[in-house]
C-alpha positions as CSV (number, residue, x, y, z in Angstrom):
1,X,159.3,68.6,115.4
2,X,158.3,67.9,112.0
3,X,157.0,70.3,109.3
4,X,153.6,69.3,109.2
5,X,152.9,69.9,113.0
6,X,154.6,73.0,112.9
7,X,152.1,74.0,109.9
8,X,149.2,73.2,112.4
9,X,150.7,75.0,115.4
10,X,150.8,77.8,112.6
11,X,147.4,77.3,111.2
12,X,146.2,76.9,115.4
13,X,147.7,80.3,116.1
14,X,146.3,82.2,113.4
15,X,143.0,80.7,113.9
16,X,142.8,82.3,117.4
17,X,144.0,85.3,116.5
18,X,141.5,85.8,113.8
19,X,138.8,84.8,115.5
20,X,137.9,84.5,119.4
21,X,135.1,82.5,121.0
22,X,132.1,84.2,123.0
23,X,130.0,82.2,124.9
24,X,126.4,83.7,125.0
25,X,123.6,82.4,128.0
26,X,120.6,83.6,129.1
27,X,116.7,83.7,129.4
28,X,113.8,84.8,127.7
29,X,110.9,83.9,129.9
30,X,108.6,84.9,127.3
31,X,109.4,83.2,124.6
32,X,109.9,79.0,125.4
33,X,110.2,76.9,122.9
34,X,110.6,79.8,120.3
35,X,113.6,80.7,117.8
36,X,116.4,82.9,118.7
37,X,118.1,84.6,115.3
38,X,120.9,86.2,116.0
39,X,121.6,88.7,113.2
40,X,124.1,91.4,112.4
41,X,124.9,93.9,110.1
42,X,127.5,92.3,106.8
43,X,128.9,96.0,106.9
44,X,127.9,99.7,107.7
45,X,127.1,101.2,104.6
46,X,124.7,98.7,102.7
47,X,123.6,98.1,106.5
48,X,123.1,94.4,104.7
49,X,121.6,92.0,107.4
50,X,123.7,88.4,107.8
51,X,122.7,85.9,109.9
52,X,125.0,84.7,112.5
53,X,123.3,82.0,114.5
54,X,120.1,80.6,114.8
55,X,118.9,78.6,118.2
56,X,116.2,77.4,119.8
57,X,115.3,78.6,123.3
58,X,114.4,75.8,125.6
59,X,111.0,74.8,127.2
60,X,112.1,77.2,130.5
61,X,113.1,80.0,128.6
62,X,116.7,79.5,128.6
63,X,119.5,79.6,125.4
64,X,123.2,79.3,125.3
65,X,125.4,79.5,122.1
66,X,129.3,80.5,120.9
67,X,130.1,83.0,118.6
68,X,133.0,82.8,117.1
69,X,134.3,86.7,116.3
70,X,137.2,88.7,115.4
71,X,136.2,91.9,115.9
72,X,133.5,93.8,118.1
73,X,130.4,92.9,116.5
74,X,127.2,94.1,116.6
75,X,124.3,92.0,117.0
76,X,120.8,91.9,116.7
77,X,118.8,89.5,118.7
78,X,115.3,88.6,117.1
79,X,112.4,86.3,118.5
80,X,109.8,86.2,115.6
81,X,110.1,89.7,115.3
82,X,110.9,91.1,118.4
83,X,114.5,93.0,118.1
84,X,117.2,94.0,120.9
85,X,120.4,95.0,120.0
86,X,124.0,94.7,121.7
87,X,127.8,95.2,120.7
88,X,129.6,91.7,121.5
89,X,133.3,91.5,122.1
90,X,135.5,88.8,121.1
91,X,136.9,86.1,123.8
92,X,134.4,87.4,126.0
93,X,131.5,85.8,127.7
94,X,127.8,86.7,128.3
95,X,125.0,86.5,130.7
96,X,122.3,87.9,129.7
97,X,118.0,88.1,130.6
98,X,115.7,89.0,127.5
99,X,112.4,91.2,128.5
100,X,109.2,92.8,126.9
101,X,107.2,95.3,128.1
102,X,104.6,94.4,130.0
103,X,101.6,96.3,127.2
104,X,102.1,93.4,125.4
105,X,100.1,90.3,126.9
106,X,101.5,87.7,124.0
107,X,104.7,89.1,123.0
108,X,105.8,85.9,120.9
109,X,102.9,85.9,119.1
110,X,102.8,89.6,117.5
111,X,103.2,89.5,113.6
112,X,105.6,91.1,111.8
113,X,106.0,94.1,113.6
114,X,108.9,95.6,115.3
115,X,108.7,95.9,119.1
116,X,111.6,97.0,121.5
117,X,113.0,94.1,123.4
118,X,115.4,94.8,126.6
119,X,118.7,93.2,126.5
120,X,120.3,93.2,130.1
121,X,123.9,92.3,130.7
122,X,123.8,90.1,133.8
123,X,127.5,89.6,133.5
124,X,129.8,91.3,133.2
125,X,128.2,94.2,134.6
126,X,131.1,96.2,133.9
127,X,134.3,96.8,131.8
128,X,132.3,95.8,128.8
129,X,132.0,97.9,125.6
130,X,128.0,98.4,124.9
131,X,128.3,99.9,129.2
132,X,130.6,102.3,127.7
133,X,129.2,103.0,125.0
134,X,125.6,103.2,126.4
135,X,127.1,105.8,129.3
136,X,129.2,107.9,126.3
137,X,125.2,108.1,124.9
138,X,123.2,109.5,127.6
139,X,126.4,111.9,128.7
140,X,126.3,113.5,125.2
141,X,122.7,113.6,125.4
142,X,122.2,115.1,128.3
143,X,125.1,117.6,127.7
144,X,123.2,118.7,124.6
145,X,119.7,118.9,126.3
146,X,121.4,121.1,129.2
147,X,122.0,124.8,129.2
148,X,120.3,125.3,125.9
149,X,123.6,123.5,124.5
150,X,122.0,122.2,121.1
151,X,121.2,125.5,120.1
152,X,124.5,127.2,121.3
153,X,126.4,124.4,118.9
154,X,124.1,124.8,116.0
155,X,123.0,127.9,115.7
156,X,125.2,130.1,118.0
157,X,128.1,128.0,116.7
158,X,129.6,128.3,120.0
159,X,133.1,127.3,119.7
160,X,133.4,127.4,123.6
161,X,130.5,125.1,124.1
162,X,132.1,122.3,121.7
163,X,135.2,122.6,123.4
164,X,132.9,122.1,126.8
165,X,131.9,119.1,125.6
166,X,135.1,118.0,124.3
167,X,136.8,118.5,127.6
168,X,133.6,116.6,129.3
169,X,134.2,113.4,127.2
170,X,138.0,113.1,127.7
171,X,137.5,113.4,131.5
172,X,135.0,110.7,131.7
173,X,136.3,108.7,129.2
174,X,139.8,109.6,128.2
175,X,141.1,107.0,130.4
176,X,139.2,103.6,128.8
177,X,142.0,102.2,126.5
178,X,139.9,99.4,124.4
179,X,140.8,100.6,121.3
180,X,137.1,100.4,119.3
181,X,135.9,102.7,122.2
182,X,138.9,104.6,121.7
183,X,137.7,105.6,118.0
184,X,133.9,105.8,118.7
185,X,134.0,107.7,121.5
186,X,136.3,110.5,118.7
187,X,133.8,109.8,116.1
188,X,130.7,110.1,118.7
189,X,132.2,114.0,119.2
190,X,132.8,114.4,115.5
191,X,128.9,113.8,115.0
192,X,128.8,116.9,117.5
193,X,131.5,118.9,115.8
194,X,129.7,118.1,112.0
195,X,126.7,119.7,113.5
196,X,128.4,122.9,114.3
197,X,130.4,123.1,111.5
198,X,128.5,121.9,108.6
199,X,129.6,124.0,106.1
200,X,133.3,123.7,106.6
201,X,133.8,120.4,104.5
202,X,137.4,120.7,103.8
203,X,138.5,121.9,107.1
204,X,136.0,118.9,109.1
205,X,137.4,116.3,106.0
206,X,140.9,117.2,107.4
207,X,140.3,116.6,110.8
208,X,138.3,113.2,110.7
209,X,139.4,111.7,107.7
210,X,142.7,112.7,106.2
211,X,146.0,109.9,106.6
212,X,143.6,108.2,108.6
213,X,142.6,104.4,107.9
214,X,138.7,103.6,107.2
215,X,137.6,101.7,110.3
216,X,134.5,99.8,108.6
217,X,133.1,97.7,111.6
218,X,133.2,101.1,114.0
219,X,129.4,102.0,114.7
220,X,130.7,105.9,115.4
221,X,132.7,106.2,112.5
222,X,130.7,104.9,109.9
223,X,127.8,106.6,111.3
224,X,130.0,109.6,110.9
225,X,131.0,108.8,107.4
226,X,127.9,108.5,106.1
227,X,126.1,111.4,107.5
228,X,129.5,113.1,106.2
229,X,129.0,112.2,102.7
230,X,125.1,111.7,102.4
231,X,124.3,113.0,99.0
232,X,128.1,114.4,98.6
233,X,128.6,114.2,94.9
234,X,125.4,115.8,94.9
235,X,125.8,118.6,97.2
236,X,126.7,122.1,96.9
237,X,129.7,121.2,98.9
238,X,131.4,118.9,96.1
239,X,133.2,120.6,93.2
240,X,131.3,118.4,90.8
241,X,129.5,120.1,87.8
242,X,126.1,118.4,88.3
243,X,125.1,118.4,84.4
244,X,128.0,116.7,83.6
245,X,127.3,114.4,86.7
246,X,123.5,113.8,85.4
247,X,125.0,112.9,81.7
248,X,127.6,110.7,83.3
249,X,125.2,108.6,85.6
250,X,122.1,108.5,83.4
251,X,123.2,108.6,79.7
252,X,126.8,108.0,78.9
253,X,127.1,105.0,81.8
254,X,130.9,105.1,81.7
255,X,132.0,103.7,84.8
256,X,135.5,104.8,84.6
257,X,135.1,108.0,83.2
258,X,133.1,108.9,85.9
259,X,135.2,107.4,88.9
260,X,138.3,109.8,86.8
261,X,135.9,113.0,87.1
262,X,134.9,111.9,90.5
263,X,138.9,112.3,91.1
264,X,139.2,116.1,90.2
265,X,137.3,117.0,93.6
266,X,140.1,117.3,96.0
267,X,138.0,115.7,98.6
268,X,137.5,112.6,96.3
269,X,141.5,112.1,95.9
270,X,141.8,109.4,97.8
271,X,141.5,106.5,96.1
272,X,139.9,104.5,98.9
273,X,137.8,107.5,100.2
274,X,136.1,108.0,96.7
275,X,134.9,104.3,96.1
276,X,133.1,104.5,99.1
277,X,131.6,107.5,98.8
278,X,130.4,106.5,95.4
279,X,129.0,103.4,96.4
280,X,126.9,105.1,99.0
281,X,126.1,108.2,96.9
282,X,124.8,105.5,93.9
283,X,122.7,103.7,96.7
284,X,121.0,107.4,97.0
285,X,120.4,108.3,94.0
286,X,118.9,104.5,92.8
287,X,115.4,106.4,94.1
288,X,115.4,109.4,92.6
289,X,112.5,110.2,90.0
290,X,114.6,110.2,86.7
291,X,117.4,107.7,87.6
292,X,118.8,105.5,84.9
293,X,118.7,102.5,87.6
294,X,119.9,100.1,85.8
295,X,123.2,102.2,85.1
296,X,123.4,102.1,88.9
297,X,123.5,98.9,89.1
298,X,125.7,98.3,86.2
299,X,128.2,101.1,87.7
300,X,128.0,99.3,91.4
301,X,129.0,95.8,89.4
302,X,132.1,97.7,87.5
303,X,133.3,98.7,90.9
304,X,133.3,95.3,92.7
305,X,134.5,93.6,89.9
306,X,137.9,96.4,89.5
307,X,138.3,97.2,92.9
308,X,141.3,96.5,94.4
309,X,140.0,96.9,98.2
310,X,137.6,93.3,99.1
311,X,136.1,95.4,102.1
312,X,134.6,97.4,99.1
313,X,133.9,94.7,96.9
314,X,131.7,93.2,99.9
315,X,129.8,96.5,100.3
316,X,129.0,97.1,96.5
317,X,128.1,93.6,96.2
318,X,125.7,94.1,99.3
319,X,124.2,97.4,97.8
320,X,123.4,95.5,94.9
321,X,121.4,93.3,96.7
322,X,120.0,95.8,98.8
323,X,118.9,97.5,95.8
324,X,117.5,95.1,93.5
325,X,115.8,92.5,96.1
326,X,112.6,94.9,95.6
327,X,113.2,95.8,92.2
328,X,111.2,94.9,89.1
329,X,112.3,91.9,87.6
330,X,113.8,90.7,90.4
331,X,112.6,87.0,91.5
332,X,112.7,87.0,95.6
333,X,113.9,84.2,97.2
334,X,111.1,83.4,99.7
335,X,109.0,80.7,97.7
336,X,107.7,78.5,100.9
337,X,104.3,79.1,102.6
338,X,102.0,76.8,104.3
339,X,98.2,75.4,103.8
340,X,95.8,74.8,106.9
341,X,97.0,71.9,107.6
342,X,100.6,73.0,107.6
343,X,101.9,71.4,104.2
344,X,104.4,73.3,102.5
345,X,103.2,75.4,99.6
346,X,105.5,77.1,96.6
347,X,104.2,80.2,95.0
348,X,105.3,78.4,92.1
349,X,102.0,76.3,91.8
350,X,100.4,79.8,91.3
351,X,102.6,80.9,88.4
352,X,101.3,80.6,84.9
353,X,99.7,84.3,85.1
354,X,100.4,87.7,87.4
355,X,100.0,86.7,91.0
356,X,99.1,89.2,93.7
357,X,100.2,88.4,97.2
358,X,98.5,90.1,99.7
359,X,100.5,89.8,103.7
360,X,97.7,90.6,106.3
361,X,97.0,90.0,109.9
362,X,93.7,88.3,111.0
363,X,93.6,91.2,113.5
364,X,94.0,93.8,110.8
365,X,90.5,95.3,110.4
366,X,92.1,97.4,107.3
367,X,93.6,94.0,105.9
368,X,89.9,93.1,105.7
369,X,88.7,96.2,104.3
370,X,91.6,94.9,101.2
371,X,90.1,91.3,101.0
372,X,86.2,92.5,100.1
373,X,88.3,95.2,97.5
374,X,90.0,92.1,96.2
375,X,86.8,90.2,95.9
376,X,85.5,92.7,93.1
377,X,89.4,93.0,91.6
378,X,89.4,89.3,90.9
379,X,85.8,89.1,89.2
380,X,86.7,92.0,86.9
381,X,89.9,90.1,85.6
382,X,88.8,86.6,86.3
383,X,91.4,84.4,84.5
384,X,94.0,86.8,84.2
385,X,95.6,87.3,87.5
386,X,95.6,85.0,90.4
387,X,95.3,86.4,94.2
388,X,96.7,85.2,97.5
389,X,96.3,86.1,100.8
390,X,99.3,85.5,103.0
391,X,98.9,85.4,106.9
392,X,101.9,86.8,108.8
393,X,100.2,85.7,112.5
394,X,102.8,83.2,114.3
395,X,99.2,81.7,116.3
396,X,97.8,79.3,112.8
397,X,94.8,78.7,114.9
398,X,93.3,82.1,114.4
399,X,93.6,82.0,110.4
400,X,92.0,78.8,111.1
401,X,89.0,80.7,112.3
402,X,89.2,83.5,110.2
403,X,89.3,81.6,106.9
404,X,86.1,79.8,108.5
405,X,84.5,83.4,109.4
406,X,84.9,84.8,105.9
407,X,84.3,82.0,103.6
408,X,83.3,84.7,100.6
409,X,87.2,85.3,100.5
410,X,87.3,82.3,97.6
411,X,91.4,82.7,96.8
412,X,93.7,80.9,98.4
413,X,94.8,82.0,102.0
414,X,97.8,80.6,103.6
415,X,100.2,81.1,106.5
416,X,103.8,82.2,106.0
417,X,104.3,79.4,108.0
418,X,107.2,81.1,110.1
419,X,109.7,81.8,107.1
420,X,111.2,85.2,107.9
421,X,112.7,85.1,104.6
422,X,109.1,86.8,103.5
423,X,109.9,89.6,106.1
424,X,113.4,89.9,104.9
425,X,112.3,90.3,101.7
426,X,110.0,92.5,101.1
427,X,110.4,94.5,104.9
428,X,107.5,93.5,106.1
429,X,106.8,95.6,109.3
430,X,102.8,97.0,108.7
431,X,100.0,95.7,107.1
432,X,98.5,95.8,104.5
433,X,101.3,94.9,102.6
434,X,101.1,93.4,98.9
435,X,103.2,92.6,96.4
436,X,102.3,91.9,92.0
437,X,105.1,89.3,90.6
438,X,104.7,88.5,86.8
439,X,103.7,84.8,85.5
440,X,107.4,84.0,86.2
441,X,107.7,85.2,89.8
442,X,109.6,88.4,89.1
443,X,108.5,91.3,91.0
444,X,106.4,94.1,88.8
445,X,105.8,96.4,91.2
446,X,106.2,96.3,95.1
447,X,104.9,97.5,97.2
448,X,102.2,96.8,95.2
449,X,98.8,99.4,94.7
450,X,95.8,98.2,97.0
451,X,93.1,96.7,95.5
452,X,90.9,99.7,97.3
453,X,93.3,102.2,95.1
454,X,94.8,102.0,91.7
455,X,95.1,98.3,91.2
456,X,92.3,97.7,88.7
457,X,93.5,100.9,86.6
458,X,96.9,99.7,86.6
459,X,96.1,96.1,86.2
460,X,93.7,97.3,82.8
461,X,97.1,98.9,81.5
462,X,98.8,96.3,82.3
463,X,96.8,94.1,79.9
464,X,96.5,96.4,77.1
465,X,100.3,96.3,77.1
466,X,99.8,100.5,77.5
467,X,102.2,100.2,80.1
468,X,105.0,97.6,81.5
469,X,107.4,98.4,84.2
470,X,110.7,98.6,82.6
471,X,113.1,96.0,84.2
472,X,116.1,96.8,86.2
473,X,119.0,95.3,84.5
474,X,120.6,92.9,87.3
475,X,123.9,91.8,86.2
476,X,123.5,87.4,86.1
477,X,119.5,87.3,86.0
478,X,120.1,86.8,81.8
479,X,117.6,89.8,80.9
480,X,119.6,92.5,78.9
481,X,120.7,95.8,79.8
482,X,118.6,98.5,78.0
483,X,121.6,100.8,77.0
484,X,125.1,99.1,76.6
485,X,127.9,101.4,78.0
486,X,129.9,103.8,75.8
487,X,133.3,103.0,76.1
């Protein structure tokens, strides 16, 4: 047997055992002829949306794809933007029927809004994760609802009725041995036992998360995690002197000073544990009137770029993005729309000056409330600022008719021509929705004030120069931090 074929029986091996096929069939009667995105999350802190596959379902309603996964993987399935969610194992294969309730006539056609979409598991019915999980759900549920439970855990702080609950789950479940349902199912009861014992942040640390590993792609125990350390450095419950904190984060924007002071709280010892908490706790605090953001950002780049751990790396990278895809001076990545007569359009042929993009609905009767408030908006600053109206309805015939309806609207309207990359973006999920980029695309503010609202008064200081929004720096986008880091 030569070397070389004993490399690719090597490289074979390792190749299944990192990842395993799933083979994924069904139906969506609903939806023929549409697209099928199926998305998940890139990790459980950023909660960072990756796509995995993108297909197109069949004039009878019917799709099948492979996934190829090496872990349990959760995944959302998305036509237009219709979401259902389900947990997918590795090396295991799928059956499954798509359905929308029955309210809504035209399902594939609704725009940009978020409606429930049932995912059933036609096979396997059983022995499958998301059954367990889903029957682990409704138990602790309906354990909490019964007896007055909630309130005997919460406020009585009935030890008894935890252990009750305990002794339920193990029953019923103590005998499954996958092992990811092994560690939700004892992070699904720490959620219970962190409700109960809130205030006991050493003694609850100990429990859940001491000489254990991190278990990143576990739903239970992330979910766990972060409700554990939401706001943590924060919080009356860290040791952390929150002046010092404030001058660390907003003034002095010393990374490793503050990762060392983050050190001295003994829940923050662990090398691993404190990264990640930071990371999330930064994420929080990005919002917060008062918060030098651009220090955030600068303090998330410091930590992906010395970390020693690539899980974290990933996440701070993601929480960048998270973070600055709606920030000022950011330039977004959608750019594509189309005319009536569905050729392709760039945003950048309306550069030059401010543009305002306005996402509507033809249905929206507020949306059209906006468009007569635009109408006055654009004669006071004719010249200076250019308007759009984007169209988020999947059906192009009915801006067809609306632009013909409402011919006063003299701007340009346009469909988003099914690029989701506008949803992703800016989180599109309601309208009216608007955002104001600068003459070179970059975002000034978003979401942006209604025309109806504050937009002239803002737009007059914007002009005057009285007032600029002050650019996050984002490390690679060439514009300069506004105060360099004291060493």
């Amino acid at each position: 047997m030569t070397k070389r074929f004993i490399l690719f029986l090597v490289f074979l091996l390792v190749s299944t055992l990192l990842f395993s096929q799933s083979k994924i069939s069904g139906k969506a009667l609903f939806a023929p002829n549409r697209t099928l995105r199926i998305n998940t999350y890139d990790d459980l802190v950023s909660y960072k949306i990756t796509n995995l596959k993108t297909v197109t379902i069949d004039k009878n309603g019917n799709f099948e794809f492979e996934l190829n996964l090496h872990q349990p993987t959760y995944a959302f399935f998305i036509i237009n933007s219709i979401h259902g969610q389900l947990l997918i194992e590795p090396n295991k294969n799928y059956k499954l029927e798509f359905s929308v309730d029955s309210i809504y006539p035209n399902p594939a056609e609704i725009p940009a809004t978020e409606i429930p979409m049932w995912v059933e598991i036609l096979e396997p019915k059983s022995n499958n994760l998301m059954t367990f999980i889903v029957d682990l759900e409704e138990t602790v549920e309906n354990f909490l609802t019964r007896d007055n439970n909630f309130s005997k855990i919460y406020y009585a702080r009935s030890v008894e009725t935890l252990q009750l609950l305990k002794n339920n789950l193990e029953e019923k479940f103590g005998h499954i041995n996958n092992p990811y349902f092994k560690t939700f199912l004892r992070y699904r009861f720490a959620q219970v036992d962190l409700i109960q014992r809130s205030k006991m942040t050493s003694e609850l640390y100990n429990d859940y998360f001491t000489d254990i590993e991190i278990y990143y792609n576990n739903l239970a125990y992330m979910q766990f995690f972060n409700e554990f350390f939401t706001r943590y450095i924060q919080s009356a419950n860290s040791n952390i002197p929150k002046e010092k904190l404030y001058e660390l984060i907003n003034e002095t924007g010393n990374y490793l000073e503050l990762l060392d002071y983050l050190g001295k709280d003994p829940i923050l010892v662990n090398e691993m544990i404190r990264e990640l908490v930071l990371i999330k706790n930064l994420s929080e605090m990005y919002h917060v009137f008062g918060t030098n953001q651009s220090n955030i950002i600068m303090f998330l780049s410091k930590l992906a770029e010395t970390t020693k751990f690539d899980e974290h790396r990933r996440i701070a990278n993601n929480t960048i993005d998270f973070l600055v895809k709606q920030s000022v001076g950011n330039i977004p990545v959608a750019k594509n729309l189309k005319d009536l007569s569905g050729n392709i359009i760039s945003i950048d042929k309306y550069l030059g000056k401010p543009l305002y993009i306005q996402f509507f609905s033809v249905d929206c009767a507020d949306c059209i409330t906006e468009m007569f408030a635009i109408q006055k908006v654009k004669k006071d600053f004719e010249g200076k600022i250019q308007f759009i109206s984007v169209s988020m309805d999947i059906n192009t015939t009915k801006l067809y008719h609306f632009v013909n309806r409402f011919p006063q609207f003299d701007w340009p309207i346009l469909s988003f021509g099914n690029h989701y990359e506008w949803i992703e973006a800016y989180d599109i999920y309601g309208f009216p929705a608007q955002v104001l980029l600068d003459a070179e695309g970059k975002i000034i503010q978003y979401p942006a004030m209604l025309a109806s609202d504050e937009l002239s008064r803002f737009l007059y200081a914007y002009f005057m120069e009285d007032f600029r929004p002050k650019p996050v720096y984002i490390p690679g986008m060439g514009n300069e931090r506004p105060r360099p880091e004291k060493e």
